[in-house]
FIMIKOL-563305 format. One record per atom (N, C-alpha, C): residue number from 1; residue in one letter; atom name; y, x, z. Coordinates in steps of 0.001 Angstrom, whole numbers, plus 500000, padded with zeros to 6 digits. Each point is the difference from the previous one (the first is absolute). Layout:
% residues N
- pos, code, site, py, px, pz
- NUM, A, CA, Y, X, Z .
...
This chain:
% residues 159
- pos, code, site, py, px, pz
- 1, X, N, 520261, 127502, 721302 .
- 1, X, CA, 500467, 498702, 499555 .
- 1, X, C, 501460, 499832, 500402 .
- 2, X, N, 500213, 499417, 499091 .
- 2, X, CA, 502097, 499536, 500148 .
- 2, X, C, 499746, 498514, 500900 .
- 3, X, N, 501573, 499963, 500433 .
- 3, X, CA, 499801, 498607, 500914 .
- 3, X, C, 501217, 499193, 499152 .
- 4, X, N, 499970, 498673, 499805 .
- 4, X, CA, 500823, 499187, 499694 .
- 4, X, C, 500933, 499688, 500464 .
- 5, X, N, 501258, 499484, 499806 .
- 5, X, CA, 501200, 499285, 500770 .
- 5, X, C, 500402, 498647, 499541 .
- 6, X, N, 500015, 499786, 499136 .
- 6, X, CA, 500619, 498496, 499315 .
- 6, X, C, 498999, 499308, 499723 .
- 7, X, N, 500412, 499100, 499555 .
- 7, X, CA, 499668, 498692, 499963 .
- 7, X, C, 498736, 500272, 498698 .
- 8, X, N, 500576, 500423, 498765 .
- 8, X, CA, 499437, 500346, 498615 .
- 8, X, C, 498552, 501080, 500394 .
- 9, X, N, 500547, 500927, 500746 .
- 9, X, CA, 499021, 501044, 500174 .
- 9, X, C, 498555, 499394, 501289 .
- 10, X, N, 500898, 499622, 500572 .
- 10, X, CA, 498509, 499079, 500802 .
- 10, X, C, 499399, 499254, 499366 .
- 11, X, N, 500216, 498941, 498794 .
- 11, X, CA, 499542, 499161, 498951 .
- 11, X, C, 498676, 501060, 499553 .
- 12, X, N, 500706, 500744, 499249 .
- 12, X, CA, 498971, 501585, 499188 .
- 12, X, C, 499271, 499929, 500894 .
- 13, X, N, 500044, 500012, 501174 .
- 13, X, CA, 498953, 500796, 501162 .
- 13, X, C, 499056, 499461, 500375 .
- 14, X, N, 500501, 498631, 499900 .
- 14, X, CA, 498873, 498576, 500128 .
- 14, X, C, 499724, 500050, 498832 .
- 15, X, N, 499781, 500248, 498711 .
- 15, X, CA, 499523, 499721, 498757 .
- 15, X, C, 499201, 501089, 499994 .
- 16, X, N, 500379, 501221, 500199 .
- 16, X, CA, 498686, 501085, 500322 .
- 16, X, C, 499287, 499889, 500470 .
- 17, X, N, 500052, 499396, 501496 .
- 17, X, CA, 498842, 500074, 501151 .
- 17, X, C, 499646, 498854, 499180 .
- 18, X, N, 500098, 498809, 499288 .
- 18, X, CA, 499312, 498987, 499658 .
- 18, X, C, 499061, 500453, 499021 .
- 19, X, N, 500459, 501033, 499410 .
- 19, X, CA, 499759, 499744, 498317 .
- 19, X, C, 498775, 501293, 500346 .
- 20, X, N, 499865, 500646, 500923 .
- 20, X, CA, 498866, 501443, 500763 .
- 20, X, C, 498381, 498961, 500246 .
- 21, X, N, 500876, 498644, 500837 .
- 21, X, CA, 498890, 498769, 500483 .
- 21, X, C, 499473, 499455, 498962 .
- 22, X, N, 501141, 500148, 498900 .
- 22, X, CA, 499271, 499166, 499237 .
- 22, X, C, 498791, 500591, 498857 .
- 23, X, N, 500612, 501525, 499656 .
- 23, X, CA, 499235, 500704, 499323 .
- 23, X, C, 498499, 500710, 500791 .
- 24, X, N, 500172, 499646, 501333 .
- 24, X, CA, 498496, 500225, 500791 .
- 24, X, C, 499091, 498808, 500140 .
- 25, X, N, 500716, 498920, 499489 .
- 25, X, CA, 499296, 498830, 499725 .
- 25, X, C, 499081, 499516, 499097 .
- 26, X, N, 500945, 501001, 498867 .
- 26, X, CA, 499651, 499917, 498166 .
- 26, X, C, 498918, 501305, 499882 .
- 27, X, N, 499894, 500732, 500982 .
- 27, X, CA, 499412, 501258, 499904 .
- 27, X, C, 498061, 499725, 500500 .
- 28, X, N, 500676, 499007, 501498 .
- 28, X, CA, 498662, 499718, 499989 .
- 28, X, C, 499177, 498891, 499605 .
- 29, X, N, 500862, 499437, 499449 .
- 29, X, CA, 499325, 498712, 499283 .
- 29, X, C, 498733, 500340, 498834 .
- 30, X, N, 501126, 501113, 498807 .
- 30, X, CA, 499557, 500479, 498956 .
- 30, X, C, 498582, 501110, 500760 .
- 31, X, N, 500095, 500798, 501228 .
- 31, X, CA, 499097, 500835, 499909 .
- 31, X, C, 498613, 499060, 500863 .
- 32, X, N, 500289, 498819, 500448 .
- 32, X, CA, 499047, 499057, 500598 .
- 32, X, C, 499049, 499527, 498632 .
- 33, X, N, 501101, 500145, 498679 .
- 33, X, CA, 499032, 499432, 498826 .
- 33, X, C, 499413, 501058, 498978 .
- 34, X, N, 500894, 500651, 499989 .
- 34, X, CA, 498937, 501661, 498627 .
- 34, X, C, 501056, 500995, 500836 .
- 35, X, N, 499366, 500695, 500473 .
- 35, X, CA, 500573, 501719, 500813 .
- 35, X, C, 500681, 500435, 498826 .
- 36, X, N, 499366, 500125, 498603 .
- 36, X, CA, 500521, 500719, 498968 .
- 36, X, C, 500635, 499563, 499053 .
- 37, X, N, 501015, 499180, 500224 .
- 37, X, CA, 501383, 499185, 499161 .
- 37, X, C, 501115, 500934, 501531 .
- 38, X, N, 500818, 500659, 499001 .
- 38, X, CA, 501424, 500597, 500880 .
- 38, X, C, 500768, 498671, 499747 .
- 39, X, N, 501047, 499781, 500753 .
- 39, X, CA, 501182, 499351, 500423 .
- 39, X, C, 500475, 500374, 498790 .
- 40, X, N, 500190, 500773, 499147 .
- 40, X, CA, 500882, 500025, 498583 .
- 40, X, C, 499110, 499589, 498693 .
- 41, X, N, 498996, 499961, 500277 .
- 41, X, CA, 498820, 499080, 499268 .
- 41, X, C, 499965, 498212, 500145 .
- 42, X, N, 500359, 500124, 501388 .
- 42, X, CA, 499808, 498255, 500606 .
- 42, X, C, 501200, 499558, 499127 .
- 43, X, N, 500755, 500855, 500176 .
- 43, X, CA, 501618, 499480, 499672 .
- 43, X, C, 500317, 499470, 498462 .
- 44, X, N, 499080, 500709, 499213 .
- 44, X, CA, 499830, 500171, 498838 .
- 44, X, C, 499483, 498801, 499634 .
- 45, X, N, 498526, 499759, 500744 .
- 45, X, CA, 499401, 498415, 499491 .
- 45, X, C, 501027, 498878, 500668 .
- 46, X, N, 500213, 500284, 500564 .
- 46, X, CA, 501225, 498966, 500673 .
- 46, X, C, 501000, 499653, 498877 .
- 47, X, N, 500871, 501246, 499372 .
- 47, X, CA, 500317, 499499, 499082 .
- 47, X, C, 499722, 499239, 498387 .
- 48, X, N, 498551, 500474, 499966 .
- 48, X, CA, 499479, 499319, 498980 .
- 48, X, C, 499367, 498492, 500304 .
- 49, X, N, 499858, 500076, 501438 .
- 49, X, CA, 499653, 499059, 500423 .
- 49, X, C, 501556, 498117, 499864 .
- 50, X, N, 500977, 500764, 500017 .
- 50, X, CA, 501009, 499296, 500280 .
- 50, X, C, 500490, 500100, 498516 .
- 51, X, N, 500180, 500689, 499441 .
- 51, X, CA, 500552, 500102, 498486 .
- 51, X, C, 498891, 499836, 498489 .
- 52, X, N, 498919, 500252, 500785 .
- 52, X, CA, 498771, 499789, 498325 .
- 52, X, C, 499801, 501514, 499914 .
- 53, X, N, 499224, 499847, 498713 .
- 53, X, CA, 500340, 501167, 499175 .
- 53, X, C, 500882, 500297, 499723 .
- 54, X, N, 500402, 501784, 499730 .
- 54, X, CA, 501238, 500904, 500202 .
- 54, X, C, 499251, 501141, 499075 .
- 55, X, N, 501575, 500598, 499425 .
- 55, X, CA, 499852, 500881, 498880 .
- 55, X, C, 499798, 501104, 501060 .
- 56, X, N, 499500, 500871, 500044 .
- 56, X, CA, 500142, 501239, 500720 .
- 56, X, C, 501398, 500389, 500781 .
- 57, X, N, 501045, 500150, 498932 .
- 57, X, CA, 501565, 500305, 500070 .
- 57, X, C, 500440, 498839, 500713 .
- 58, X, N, 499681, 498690, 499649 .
- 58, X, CA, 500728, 499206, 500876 .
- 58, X, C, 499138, 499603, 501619 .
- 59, X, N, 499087, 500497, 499830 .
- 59, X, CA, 499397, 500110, 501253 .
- 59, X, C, 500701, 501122, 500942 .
- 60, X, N, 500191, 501268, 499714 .
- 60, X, CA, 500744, 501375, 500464 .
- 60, X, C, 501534, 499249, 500486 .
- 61, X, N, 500390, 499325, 499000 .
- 61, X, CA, 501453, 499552, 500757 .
- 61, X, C, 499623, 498631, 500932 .
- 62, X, N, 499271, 499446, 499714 .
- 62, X, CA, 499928, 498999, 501108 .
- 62, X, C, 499775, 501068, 501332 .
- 63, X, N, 499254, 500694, 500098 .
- 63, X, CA, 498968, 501105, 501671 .
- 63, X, C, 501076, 500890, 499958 .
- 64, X, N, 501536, 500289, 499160 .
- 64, X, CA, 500497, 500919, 499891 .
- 64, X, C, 499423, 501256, 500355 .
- 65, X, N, 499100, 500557, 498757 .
- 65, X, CA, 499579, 501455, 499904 .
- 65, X, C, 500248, 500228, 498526 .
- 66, X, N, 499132, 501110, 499899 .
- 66, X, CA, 500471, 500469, 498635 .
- 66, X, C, 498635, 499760, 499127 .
- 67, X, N, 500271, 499314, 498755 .
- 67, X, CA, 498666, 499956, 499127 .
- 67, X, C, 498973, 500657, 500131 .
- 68, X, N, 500443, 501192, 500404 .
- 68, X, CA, 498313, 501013, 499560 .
- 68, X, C, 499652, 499540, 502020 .
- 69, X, N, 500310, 499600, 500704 .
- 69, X, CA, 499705, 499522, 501494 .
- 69, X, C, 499073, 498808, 499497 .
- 70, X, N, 500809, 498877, 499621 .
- 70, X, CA, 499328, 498808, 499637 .
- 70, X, C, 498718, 500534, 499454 .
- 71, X, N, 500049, 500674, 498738 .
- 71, X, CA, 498697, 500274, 498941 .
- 71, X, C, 498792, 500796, 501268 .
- 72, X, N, 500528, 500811, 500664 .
- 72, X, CA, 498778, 500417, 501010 .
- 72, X, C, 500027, 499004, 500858 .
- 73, X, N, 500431, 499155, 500456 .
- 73, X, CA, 499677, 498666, 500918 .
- 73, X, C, 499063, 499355, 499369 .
- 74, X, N, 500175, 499682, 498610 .
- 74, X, CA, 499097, 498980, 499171 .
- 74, X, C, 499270, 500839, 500339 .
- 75, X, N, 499542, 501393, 499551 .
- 75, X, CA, 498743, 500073, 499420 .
- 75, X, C, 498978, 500569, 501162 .
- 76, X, N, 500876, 500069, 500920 .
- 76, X, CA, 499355, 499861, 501593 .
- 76, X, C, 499019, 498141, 500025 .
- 77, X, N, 500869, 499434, 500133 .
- 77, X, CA, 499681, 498364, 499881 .
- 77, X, C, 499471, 499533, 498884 .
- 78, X, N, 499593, 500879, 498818 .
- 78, X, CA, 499041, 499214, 499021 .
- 78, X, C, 498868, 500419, 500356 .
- 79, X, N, 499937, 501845, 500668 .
- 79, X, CA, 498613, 500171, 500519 .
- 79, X, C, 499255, 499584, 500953 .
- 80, X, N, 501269, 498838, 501028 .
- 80, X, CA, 499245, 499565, 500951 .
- 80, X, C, 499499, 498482, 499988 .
- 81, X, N, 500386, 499613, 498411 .
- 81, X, CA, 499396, 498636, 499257 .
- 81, X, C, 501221, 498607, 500780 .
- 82, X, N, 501073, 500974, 500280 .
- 82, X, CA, 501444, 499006, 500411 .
- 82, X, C, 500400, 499409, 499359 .
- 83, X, N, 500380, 500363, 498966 .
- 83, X, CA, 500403, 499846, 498786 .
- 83, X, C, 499585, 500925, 498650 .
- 84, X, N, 500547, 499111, 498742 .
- 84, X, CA, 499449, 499708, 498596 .
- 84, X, C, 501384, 500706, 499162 .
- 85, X, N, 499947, 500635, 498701 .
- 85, X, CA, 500702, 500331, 499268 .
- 85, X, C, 499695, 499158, 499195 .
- 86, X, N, 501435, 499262, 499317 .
- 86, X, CA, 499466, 498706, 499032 .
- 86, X, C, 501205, 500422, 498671 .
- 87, X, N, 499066, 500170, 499077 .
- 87, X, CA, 500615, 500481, 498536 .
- 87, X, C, 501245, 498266, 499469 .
- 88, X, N, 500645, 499875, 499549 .
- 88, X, CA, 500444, 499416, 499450 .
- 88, X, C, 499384, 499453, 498692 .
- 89, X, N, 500228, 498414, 499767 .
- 89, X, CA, 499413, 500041, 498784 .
- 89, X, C, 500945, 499813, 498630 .
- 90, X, N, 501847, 499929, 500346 .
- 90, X, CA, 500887, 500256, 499322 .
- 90, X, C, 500029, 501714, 499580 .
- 91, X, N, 500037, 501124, 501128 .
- 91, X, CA, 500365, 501053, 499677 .
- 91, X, C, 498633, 500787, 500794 .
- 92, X, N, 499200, 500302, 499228 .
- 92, X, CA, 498526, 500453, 500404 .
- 92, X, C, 500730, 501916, 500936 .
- 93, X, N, 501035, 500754, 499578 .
- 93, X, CA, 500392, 500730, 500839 .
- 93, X, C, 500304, 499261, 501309 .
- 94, X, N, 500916, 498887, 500058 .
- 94, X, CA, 500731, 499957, 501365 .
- 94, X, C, 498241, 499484, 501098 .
- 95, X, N, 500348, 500702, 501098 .
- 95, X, CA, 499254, 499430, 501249 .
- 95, X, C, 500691, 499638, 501007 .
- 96, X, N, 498749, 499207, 500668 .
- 96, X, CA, 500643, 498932, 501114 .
- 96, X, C, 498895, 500334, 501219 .
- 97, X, N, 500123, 500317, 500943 .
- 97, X, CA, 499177, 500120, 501330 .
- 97, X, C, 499937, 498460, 500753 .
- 98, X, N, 498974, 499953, 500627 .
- 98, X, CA, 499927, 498293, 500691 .
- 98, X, C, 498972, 500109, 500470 .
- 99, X, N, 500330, 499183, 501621 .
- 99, X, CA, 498925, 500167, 501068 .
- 99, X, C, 498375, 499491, 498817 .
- 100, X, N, 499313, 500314, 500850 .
- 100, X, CA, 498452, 499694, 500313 .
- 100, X, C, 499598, 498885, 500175 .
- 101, X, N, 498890, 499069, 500120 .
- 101, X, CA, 499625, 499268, 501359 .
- 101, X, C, 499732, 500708, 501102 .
- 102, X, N, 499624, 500945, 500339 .
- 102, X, CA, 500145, 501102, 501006 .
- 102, X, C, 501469, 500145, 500321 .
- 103, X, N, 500475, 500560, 499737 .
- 103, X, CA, 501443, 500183, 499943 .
- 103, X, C, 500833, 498746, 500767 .
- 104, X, N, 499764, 499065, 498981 .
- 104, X, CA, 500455, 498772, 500813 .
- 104, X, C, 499527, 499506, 501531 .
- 105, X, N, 498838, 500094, 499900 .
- 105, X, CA, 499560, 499855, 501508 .
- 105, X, C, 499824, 501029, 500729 .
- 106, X, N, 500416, 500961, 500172 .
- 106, X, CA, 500406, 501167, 500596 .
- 106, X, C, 501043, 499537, 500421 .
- 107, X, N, 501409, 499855, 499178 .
- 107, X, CA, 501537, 499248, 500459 .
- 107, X, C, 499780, 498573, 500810 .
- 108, X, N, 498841, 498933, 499528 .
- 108, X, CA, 499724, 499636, 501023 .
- 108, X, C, 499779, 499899, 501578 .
- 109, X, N, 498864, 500716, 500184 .
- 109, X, CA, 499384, 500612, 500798 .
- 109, X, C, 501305, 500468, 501266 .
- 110, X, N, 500238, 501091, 498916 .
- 110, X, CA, 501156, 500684, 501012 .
- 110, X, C, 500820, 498993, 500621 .
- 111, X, N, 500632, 499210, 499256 .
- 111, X, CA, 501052, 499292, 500065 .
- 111, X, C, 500181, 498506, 501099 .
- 112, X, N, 498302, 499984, 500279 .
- 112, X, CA, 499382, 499269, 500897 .
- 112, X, C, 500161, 500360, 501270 .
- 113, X, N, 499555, 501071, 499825 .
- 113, X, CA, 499970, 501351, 501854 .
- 113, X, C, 501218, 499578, 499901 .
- 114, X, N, 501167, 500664, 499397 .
- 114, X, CA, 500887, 499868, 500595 .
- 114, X, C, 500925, 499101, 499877 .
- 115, X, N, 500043, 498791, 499650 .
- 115, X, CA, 500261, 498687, 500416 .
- 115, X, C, 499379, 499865, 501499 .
- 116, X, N, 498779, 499946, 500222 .
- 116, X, CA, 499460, 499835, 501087 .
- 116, X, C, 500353, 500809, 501303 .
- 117, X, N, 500721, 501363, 499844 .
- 117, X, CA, 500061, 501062, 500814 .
- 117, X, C, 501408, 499473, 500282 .
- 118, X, N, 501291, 499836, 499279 .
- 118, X, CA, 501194, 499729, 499836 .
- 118, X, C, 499895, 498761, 500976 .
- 119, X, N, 499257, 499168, 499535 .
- 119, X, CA, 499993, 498514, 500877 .
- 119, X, C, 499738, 500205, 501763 .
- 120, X, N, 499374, 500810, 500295 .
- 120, X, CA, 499792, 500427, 500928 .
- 120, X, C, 501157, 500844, 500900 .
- 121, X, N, 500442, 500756, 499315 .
- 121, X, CA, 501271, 500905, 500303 .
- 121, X, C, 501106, 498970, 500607 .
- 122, X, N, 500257, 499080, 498662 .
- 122, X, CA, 500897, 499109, 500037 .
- 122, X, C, 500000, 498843, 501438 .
- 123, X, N, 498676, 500325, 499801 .
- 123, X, CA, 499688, 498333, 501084 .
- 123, X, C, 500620, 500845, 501675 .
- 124, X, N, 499468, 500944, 499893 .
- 124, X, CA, 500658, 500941, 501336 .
- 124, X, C, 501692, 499768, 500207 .
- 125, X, N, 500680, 499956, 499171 .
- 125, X, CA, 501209, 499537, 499898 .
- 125, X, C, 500385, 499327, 500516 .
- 126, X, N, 501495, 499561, 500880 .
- 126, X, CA, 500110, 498882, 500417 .
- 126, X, C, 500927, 498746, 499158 .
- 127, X, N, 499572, 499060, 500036 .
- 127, X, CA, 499726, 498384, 499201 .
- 127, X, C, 501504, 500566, 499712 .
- 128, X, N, 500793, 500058, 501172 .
- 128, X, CA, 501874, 499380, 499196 .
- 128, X, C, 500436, 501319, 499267 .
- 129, X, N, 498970, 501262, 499588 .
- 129, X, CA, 500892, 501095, 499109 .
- 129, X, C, 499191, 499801, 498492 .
- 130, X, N, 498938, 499230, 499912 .
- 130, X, CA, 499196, 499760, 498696 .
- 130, X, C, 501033, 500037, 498604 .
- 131, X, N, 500726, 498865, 500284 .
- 131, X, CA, 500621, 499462, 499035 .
- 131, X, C, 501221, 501231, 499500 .
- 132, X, N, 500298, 500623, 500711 .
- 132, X, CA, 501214, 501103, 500086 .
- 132, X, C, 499094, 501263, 498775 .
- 133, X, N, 498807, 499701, 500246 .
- 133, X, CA, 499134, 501437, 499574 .
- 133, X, C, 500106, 499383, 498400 .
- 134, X, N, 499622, 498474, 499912 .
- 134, X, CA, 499396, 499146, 498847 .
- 134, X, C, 501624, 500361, 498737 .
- 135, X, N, 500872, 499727, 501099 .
- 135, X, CA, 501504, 500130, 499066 .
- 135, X, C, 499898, 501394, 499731 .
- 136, X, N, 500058, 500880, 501158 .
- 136, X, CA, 500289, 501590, 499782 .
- 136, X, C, 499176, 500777, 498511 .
- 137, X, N, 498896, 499513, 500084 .
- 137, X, CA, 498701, 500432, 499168 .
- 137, X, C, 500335, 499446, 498726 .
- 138, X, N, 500429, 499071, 499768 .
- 138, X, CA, 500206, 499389, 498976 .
- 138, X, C, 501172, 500264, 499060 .
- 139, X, N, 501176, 500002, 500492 .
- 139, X, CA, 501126, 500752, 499863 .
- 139, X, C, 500046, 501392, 499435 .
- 140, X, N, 498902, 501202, 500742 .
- 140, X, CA, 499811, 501278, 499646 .
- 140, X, C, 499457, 500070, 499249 .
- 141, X, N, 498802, 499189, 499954 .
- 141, X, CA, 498790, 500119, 498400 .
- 141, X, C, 501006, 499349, 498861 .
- 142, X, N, 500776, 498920, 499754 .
- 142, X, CA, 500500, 499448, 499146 .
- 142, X, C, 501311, 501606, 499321 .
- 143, X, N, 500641, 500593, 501064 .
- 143, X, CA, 500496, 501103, 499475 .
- 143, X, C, 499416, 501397, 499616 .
- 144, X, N, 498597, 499926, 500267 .
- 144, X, CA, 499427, 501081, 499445 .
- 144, X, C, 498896, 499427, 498967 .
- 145, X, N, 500680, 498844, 499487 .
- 145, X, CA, 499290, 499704, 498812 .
- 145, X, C, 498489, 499460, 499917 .
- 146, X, N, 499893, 499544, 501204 .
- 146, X, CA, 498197, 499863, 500242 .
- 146, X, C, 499375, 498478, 500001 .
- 147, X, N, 499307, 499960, 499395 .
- 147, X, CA, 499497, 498063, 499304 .
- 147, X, C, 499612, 499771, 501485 .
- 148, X, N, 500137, 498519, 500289 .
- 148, X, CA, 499696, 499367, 501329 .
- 148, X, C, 498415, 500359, 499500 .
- 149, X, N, 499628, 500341, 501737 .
- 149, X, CA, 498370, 499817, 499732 .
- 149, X, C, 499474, 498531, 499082 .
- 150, X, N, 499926, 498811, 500773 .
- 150, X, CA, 499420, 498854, 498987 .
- 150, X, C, 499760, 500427, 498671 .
- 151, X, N, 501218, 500578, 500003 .
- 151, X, CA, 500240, 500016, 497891 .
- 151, X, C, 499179, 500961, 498957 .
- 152, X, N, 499552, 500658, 501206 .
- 152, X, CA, 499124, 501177, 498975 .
- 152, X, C, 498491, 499429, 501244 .
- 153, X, N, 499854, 500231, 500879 .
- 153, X, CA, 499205, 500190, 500878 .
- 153, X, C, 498742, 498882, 499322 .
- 154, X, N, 500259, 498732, 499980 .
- 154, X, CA, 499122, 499111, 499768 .
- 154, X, C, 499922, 499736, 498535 .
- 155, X, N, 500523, 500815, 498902 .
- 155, X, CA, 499844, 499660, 498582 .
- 155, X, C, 498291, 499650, 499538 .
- 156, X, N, 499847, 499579, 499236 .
- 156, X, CA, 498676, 499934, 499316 .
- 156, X, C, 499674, 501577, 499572 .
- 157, X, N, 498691, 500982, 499982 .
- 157, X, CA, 500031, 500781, 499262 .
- 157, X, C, 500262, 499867, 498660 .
- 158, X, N, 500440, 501089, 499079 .
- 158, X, CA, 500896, 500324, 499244 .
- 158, X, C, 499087, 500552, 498954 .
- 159, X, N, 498801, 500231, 500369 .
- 159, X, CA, 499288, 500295, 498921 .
- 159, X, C, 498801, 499384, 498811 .
């Protein structure tokens, strides 16, 4: 491992060690609810979960992979009754993938643990650095493009 000096590079370093906590959070949340959904599967209903139904292709650029990735993701997640392939009724070629009720409460589920696990983490924290985390967090997700939880988290299902 490399060691940091500035100001910028210690930032990175705290965003790693955060972002290691945070993905062992998301890891055991999801394997507390189905062992057999991977973290690039969860990620997947997550995004259908937050966006609707998605063309295949625009699903691949949302998870940034490559189409034929997405198309074996779906068809991983249609066999595990996650999600639905939904024909169009303008263009009977084009398809659209979209969670489940399974699916949906799976992203539930998960999303519960770790609300609940996070709250816990957090509460360990002390009271006067909360608000520093609330700005910091907010700030970083808004530049990496990421919908406030509320906004996707509590939608009505979509199907």
């Amino acid at each position: 491992m490399h060691q940091h000096a500035g100001p910028e590079d210690a930032l990175v370093d705290a965003v790693m060690t955060a972002g290691r906590a945070l993905l062992a959070v998301a890891a055991r949340s999801l394997a507390a609810v189905d062992e057999d959904v991977t973290l690039p599967q969860y990620r997947t209903l997550v995004v259908l979960a937050q966006y609707g139904a998605r063309r295949p292709a625009d699903l691949a650029a949302s998870l940034s992979v490559t189409p034929s990735t997405a198309t074996r993701m779906c068809d991983r997640l249609v066999a595990k009754g996650l999600i639905d392939r939904e024909r169009s009724d303008d263009d009977r070629r084009a398809v659209a993938v979209a969670l489940t009720r399974a699916g949906e409460q799976l992203v539930r589920d998960v999303t519960g643990r770790r609300s609940n696990e996070l709250g816990r983490l957090l509460g360990a924290m002390p009271q006067d650095h909360r608000q520093a985390v609330v700005e910091g967090l907010r700030s970083f997700s808004e530049a990496a493009g990421e919908v406030a939880e509320p906004e996707w988290a509590l939608a009505p299902p979509r199907l």
